[in-house]
LUMBATI-356479 format. One record per atom (N, C-alpha, C, O, CB): residue number from 1; y, x, z; atom name. Coordinates in nm, 4 decimals, always signed. Glycine has a CB too. Layout:
LUMBATI-356479
{NUM, {Y, X, Z}, CA}
...
This chain:
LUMBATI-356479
{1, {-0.5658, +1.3030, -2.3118}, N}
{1, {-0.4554, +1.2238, -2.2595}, CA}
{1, {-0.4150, +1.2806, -2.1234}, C}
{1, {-0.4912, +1.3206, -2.0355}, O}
{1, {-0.4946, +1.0729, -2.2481}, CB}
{2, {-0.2672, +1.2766, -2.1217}, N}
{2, {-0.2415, +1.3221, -1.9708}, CA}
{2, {-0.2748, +1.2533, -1.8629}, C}
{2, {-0.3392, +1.1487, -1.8716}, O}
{2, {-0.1197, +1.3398, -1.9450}, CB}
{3, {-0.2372, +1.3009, -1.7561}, N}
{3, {-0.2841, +1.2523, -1.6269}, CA}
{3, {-0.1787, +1.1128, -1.6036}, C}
{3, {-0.2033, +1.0079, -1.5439}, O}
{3, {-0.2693, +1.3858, -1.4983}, CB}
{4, {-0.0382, +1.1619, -1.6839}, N}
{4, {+0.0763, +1.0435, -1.6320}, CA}
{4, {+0.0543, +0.9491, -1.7612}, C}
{4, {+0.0555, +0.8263, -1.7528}, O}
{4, {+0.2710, +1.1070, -1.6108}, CB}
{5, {+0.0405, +0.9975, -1.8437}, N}
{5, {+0.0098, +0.8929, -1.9875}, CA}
{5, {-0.0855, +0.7856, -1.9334}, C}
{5, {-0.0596, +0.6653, -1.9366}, O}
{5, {-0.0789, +0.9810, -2.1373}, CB}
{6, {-0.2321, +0.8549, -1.8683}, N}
{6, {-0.3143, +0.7461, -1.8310}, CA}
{6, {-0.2651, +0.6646, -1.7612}, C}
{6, {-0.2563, +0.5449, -1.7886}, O}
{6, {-0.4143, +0.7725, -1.7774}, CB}
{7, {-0.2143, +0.7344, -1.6306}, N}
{7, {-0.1585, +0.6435, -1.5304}, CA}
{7, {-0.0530, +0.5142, -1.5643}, C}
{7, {-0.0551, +0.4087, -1.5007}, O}
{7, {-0.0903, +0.7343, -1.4412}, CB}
{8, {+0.0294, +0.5400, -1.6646}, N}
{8, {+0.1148, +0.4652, -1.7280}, CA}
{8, {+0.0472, +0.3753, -1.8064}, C}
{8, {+0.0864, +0.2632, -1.8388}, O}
{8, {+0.2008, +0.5353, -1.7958}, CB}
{9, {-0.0313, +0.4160, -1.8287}, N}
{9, {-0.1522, +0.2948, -1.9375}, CA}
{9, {-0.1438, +0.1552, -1.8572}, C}
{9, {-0.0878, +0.0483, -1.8814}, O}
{9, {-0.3707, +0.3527, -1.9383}, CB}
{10, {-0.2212, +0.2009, -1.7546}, N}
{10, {-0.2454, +0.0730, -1.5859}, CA}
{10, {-0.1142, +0.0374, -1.5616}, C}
{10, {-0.1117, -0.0851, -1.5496}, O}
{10, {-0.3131, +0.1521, -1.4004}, CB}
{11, {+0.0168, +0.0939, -1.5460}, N}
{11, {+0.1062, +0.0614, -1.4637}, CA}
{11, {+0.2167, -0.0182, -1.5352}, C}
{11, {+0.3050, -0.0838, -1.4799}, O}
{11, {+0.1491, +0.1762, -1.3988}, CB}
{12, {+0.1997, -0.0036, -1.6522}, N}
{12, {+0.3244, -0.0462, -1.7217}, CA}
{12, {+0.2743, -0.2132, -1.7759}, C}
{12, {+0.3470, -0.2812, -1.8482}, O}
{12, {+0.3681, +0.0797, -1.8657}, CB}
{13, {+0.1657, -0.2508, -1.7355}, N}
{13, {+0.1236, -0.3877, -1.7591}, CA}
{13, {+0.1793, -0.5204, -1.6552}, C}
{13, {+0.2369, -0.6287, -1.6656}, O}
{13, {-0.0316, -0.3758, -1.7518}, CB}
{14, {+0.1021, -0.4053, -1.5201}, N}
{14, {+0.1692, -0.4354, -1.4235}, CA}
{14, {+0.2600, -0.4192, -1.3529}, C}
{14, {+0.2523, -0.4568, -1.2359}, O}
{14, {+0.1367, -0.4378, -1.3846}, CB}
{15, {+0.3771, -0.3566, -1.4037}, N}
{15, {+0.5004, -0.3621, -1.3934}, CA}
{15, {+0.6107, -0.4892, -1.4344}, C}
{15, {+0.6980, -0.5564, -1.3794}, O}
{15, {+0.5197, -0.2604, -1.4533}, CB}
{16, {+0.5444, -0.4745, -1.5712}, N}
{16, {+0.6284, -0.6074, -1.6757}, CA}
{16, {+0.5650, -0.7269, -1.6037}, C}
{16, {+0.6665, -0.7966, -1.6007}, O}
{16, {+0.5818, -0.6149, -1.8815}, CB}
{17, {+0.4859, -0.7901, -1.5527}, N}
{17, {+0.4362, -0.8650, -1.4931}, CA}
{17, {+0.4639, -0.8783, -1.3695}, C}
{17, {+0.4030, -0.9641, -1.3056}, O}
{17, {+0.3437, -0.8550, -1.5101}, CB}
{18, {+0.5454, -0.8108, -1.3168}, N}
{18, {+0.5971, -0.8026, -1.1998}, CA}
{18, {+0.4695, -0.8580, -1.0810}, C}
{18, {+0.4726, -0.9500, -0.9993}, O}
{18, {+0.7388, -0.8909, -1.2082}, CB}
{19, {+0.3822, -0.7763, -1.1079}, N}
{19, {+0.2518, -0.7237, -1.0041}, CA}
{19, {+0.2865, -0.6118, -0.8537}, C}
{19, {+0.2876, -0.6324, -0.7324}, O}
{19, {+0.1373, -0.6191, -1.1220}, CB}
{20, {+0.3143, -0.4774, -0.9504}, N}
{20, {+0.3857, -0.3652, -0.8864}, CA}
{20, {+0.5080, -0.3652, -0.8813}, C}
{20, {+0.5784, -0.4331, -0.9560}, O}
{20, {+0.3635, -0.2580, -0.9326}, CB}
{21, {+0.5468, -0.2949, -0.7995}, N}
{21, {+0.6860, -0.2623, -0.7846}, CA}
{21, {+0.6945, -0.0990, -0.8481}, C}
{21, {+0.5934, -0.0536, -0.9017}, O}
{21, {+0.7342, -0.2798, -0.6110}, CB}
{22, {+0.8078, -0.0227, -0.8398}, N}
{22, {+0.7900, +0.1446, -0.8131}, CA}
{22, {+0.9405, +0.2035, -0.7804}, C}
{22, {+1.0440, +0.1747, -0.8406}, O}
{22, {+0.7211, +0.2348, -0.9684}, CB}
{23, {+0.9289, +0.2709, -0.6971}, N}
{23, {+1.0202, +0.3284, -0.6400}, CA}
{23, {+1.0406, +0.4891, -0.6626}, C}
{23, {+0.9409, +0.5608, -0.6709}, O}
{23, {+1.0001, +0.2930, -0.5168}, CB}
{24, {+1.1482, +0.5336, -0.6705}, N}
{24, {+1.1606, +0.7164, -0.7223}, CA}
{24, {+1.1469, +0.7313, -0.8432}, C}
{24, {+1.1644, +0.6280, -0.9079}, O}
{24, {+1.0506, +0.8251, -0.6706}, CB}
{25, {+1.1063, +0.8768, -0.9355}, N}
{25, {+1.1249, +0.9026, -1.0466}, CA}
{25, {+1.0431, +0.9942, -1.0560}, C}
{25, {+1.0070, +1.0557, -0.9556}, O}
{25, {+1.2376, +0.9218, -1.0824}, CB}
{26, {+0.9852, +1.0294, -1.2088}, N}
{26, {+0.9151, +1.1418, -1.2293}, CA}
{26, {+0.8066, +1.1756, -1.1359}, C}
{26, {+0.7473, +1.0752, -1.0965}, O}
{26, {+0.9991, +1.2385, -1.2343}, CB}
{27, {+0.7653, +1.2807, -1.0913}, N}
{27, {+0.6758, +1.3387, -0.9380}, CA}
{27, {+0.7112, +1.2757, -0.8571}, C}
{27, {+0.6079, +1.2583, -0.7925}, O}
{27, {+0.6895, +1.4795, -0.8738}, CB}
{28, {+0.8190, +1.2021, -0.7875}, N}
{28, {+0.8334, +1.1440, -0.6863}, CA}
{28, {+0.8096, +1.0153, -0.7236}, C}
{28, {+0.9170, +0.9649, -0.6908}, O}
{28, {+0.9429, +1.1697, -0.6273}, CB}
{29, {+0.7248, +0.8994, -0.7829}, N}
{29, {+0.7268, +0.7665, -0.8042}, CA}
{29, {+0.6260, +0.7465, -0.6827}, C}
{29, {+0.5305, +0.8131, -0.6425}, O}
{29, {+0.6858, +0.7129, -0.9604}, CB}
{30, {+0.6692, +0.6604, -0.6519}, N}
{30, {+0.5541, +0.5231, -0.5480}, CA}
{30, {+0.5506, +0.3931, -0.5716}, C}
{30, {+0.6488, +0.3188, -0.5733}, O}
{30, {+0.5883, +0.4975, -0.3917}, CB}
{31, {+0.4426, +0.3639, -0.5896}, N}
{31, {+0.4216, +0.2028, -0.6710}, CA}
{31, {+0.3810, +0.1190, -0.4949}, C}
{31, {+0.3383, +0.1655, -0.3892}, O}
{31, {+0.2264, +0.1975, -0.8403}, CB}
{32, {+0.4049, +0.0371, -0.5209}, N}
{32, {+0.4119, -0.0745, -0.4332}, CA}
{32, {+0.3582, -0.2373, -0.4666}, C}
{32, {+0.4256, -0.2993, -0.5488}, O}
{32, {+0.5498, -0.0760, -0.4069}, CB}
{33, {+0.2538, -0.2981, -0.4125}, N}
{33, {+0.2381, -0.4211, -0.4441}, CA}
{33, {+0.3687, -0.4797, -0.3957}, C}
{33, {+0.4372, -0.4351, -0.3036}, O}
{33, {+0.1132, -0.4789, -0.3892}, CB}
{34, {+0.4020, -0.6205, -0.4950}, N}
{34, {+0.5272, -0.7082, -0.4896}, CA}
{34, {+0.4776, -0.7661, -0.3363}, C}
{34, {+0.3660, -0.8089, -0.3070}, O}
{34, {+0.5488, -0.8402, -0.6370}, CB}
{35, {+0.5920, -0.7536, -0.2530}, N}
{35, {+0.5563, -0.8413, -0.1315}, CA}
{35, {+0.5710, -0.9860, -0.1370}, C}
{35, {+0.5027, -1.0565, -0.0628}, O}
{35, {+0.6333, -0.8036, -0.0220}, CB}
{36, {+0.6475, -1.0316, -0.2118}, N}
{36, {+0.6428, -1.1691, -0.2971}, CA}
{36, {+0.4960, -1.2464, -0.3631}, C}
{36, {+0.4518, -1.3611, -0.3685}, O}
{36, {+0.7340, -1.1342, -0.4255}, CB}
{37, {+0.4661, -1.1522, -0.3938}, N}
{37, {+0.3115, -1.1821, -0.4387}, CA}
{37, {+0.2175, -1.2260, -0.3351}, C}
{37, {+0.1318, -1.3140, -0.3434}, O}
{37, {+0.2450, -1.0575, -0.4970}, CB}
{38, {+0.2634, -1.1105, -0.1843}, N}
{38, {+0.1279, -1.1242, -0.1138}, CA}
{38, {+0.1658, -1.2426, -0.0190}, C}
{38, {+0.0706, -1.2845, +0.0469}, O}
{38, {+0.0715, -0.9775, -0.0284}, CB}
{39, {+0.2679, -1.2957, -0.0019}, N}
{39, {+0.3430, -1.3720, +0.0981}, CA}
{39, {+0.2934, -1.4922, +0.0309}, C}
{39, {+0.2248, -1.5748, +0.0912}, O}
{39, {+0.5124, -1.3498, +0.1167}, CB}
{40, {+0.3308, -1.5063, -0.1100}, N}
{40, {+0.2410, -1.6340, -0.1974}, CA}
{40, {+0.1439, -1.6435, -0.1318}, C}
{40, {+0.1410, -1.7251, -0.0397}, O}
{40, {+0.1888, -1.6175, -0.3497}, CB}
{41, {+0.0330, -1.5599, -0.1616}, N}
{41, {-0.0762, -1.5849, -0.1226}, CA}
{41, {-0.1553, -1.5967, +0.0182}, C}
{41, {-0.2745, -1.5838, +0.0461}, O}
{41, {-0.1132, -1.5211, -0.1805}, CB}
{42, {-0.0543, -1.6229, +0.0864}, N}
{42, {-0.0769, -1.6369, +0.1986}, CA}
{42, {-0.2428, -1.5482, +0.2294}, C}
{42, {-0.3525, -1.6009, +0.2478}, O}
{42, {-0.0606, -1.7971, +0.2204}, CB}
{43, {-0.2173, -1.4411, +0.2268}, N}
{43, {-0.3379, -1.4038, +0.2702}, CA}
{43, {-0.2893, -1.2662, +0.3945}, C}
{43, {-0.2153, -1.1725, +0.3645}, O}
{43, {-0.4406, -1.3573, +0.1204}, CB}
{44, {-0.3457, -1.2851, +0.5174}, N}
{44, {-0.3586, -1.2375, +0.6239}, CA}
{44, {-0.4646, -1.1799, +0.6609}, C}
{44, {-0.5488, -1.2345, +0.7322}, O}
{44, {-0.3341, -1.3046, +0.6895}, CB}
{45, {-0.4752, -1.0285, +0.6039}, N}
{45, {-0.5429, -0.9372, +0.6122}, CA}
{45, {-0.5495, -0.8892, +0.7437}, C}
{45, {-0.4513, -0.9149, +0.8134}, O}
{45, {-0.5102, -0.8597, +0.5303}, CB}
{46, {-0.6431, -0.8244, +0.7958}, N}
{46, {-0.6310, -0.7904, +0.9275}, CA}
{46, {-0.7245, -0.6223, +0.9033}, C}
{46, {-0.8473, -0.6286, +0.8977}, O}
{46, {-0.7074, -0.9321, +1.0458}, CB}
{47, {-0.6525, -0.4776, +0.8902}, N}
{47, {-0.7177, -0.4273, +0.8644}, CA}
{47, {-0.6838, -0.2946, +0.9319}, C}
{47, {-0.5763, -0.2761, +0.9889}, O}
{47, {-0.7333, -0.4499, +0.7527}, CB}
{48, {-0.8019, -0.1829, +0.9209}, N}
{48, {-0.8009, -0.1003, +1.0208}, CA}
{48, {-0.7404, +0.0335, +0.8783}, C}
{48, {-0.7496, +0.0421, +0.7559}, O}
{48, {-0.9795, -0.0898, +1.1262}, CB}
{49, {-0.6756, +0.1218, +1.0007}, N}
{49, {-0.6350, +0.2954, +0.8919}, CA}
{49, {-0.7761, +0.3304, +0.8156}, C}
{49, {-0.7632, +0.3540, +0.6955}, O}
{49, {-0.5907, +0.4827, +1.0225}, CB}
{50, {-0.8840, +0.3358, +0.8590}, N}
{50, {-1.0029, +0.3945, +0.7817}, CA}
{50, {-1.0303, +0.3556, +0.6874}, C}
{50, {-1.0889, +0.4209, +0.6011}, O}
{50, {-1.1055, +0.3959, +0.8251}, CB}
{51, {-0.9802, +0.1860, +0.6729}, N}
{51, {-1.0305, +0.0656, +0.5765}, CA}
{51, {-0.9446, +0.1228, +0.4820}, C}
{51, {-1.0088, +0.1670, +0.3868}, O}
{51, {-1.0070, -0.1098, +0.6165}, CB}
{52, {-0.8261, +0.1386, +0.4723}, N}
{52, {-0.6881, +0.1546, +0.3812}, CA}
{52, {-0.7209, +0.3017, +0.3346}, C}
{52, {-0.7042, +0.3439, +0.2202}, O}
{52, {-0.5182, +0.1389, +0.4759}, CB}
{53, {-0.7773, +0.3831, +0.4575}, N}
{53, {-0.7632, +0.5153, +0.3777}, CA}
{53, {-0.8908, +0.5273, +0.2505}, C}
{53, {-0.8796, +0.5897, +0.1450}, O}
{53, {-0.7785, +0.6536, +0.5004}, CB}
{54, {-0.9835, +0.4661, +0.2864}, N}
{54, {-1.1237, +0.4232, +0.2016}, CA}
{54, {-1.0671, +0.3521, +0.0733}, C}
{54, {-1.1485, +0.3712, -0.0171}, O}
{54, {-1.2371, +0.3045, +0.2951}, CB}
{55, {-0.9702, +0.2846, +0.0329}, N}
{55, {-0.9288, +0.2342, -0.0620}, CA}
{55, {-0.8464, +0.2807, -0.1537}, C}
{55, {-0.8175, +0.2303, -0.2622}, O}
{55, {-0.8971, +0.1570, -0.0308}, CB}
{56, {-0.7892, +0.4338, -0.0793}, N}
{56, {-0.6861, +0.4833, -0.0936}, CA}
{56, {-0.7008, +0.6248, -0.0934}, C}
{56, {-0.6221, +0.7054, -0.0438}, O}
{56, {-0.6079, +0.4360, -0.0126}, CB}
{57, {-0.8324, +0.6544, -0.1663}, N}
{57, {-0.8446, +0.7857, -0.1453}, CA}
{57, {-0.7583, +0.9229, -0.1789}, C}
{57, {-0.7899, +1.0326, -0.1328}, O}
{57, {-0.9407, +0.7943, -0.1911}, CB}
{58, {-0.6592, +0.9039, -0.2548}, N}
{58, {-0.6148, +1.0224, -0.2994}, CA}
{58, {-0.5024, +1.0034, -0.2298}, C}
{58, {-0.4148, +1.0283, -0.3126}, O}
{58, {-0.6073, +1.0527, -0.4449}, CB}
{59, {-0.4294, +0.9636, -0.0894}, N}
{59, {-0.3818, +0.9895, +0.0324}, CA}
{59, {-0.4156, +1.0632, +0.1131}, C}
{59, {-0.5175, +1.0281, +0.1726}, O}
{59, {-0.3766, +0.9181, +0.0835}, CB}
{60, {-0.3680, +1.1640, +0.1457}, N}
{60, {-0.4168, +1.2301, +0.3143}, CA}
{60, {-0.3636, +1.1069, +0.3929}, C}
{60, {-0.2801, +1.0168, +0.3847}, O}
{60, {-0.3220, +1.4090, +0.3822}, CB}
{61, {-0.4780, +1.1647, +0.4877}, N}
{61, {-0.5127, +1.0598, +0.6026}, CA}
{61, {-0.3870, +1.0655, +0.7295}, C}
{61, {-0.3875, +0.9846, +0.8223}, O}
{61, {-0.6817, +1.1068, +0.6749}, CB}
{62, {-0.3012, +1.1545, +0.7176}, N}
{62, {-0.1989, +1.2321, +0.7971}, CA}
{62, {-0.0888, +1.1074, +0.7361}, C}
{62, {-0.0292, +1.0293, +0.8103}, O}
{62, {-0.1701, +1.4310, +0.7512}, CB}
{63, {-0.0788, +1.1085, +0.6045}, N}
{63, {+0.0620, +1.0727, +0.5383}, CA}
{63, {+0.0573, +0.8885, +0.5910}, C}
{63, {+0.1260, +0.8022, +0.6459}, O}
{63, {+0.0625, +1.1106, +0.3199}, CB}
{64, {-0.0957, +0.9148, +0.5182}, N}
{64, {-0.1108, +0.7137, +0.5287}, CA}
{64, {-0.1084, +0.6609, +0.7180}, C}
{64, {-0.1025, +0.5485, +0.7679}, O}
{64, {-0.3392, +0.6448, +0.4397}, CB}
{65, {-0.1145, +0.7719, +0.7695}, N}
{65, {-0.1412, +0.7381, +0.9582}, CA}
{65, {+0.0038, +0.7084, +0.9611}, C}
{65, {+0.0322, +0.6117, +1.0318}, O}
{65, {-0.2028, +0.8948, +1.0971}, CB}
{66, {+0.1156, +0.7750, +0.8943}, N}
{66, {+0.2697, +0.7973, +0.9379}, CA}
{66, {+0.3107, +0.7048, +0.8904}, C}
{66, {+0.3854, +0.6428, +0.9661}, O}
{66, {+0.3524, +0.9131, +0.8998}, CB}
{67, {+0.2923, +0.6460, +0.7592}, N}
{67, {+0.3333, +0.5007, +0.6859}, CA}
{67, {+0.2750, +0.4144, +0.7775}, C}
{67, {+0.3375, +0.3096, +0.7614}, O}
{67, {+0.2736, +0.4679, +0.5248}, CB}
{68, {+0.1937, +0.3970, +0.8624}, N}
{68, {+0.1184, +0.2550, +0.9004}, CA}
{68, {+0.2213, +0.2491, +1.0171}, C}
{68, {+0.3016, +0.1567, +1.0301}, O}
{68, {-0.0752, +0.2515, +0.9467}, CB}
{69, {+0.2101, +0.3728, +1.1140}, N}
{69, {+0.2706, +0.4227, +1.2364}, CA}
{69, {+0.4741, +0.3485, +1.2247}, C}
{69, {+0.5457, +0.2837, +1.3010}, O}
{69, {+0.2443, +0.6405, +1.2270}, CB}
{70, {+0.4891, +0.4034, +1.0983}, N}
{70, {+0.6263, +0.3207, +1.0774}, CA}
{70, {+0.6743, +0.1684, +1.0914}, C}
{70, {+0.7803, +0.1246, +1.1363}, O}
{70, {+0.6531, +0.3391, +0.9594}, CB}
{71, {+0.5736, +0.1077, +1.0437}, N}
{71, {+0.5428, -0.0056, +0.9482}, CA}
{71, {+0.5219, -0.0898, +1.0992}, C}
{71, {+0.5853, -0.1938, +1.1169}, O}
{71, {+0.3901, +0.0143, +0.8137}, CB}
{72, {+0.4718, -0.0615, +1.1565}, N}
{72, {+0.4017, -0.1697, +1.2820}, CA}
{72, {+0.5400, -0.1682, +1.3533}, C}
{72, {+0.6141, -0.0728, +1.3775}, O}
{72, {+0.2412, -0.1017, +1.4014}, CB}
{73, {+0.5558, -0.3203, +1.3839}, N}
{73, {+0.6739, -0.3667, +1.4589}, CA}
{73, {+0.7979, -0.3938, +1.3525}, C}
{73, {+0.9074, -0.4430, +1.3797}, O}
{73, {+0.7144, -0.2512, +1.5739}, CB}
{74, {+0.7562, -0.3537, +1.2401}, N}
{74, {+0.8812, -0.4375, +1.1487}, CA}
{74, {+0.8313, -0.4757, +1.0557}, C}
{74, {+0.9123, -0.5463, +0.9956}, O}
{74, {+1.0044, -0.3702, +1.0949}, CB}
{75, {+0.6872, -0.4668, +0.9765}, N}
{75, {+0.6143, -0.5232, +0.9029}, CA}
{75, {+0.4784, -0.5940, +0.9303}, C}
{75, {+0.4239, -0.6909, +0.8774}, O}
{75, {+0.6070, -0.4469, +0.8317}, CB}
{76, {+0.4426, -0.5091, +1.0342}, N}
{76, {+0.3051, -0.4837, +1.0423}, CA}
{76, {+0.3338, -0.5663, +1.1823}, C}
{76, {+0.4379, -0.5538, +1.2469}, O}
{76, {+0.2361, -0.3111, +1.0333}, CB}
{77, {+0.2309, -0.6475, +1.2162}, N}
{77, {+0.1512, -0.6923, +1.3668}, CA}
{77, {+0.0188, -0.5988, +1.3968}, C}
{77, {-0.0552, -0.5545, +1.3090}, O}
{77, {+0.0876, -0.8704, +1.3582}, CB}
{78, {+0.0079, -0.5833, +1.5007}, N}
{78, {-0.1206, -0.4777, +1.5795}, CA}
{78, {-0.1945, -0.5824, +1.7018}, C}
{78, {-0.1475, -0.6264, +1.8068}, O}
{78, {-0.0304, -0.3034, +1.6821}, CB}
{79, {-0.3435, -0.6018, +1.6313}, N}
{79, {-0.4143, -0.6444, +1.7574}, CA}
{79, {-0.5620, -0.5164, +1.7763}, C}
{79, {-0.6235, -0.4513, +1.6918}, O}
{79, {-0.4735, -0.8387, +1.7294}, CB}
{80, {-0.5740, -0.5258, +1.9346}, N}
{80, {-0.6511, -0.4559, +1.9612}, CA}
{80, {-0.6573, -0.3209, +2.0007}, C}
{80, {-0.6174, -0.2737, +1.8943}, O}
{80, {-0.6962, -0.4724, +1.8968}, CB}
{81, {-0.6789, -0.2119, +2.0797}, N}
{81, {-0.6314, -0.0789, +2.1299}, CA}
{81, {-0.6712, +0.0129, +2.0566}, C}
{81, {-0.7710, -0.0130, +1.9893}, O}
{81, {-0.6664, -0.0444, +2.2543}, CB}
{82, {-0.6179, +0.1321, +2.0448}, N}
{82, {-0.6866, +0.2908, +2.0026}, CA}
{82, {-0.7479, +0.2366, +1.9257}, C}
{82, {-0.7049, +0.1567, +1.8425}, O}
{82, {-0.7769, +0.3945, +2.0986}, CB}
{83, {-0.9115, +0.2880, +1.9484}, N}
{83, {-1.0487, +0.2703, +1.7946}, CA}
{83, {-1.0436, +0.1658, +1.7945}, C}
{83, {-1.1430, +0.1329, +1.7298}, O}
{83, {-1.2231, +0.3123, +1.7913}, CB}
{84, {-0.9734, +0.0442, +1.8358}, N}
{84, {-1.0378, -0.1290, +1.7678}, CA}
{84, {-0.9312, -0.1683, +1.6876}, C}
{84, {-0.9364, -0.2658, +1.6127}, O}
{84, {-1.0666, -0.2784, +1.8948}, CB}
{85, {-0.8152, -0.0807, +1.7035}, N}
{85, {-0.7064, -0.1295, +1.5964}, CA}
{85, {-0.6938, -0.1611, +1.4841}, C}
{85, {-0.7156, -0.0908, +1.3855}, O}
{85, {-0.6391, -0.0768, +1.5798}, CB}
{86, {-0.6460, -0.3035, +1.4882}, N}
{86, {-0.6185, -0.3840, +1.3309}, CA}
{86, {-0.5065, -0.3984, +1.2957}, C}
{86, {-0.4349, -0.4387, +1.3874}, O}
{86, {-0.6601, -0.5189, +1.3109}, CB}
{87, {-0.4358, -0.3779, +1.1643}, N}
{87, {-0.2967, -0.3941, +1.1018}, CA}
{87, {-0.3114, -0.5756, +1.0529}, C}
{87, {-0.3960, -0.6649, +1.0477}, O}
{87, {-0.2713, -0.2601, +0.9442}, CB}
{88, {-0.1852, -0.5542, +1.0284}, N}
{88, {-0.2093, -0.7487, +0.9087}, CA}
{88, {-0.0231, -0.7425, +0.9461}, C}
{88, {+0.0428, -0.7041, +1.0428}, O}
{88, {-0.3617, -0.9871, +1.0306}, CB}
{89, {+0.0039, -0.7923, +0.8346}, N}
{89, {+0.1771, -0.8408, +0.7768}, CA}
{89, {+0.1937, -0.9549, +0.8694}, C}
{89, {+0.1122, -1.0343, +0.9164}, O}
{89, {+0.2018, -0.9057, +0.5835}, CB}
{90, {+0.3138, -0.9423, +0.8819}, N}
{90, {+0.4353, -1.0313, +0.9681}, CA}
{90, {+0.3548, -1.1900, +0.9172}, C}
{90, {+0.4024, -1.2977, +0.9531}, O}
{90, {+0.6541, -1.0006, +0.8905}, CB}
């Protein structure tokens, strides 16, 4: 089985279920948890780049630093300096 066949196995469940989101096409797709979902759940994560990159292994650590780096101040709240830094949603 291919690499995208598998991947499509997982994704297309949670797609129709409107779990994921996905954005782009072909080589360029990016799946996205529904922010609708996480706002439901009121859950207020408070979490550090190492934590995310640990979850997220097949990210370079460069790409996922530049997404977080974006994200803070229009998604993201920041408590704590340099090495104590924590992310968590609006």
């Amino acid at each position: 089985m291919r690499e995208a066949d598998r991947l499509r196995s997982y994704t297309d469940k949670l797609l129709k279920n409107n779990i994921i989101g996905r954005n782009g096409a072909k080589k360029g797709t990016q799946f996205f948890v529904n922010p609708q979902l996480i706002k439901n759940a009121k859950v207020n994560l408070k979490t550090t780049i190492s934590e995310i990159a640990g979850r997220l292994p097949e990210i370079d650590l460069q790409e996922l630093r530049k997404m977080v780096y974006s994200m803070v101040d229009v998604e993201l709240i920041t408590e704590g300096a340099r090495t104590d830094r924590r992310y968590a949603l609006k």
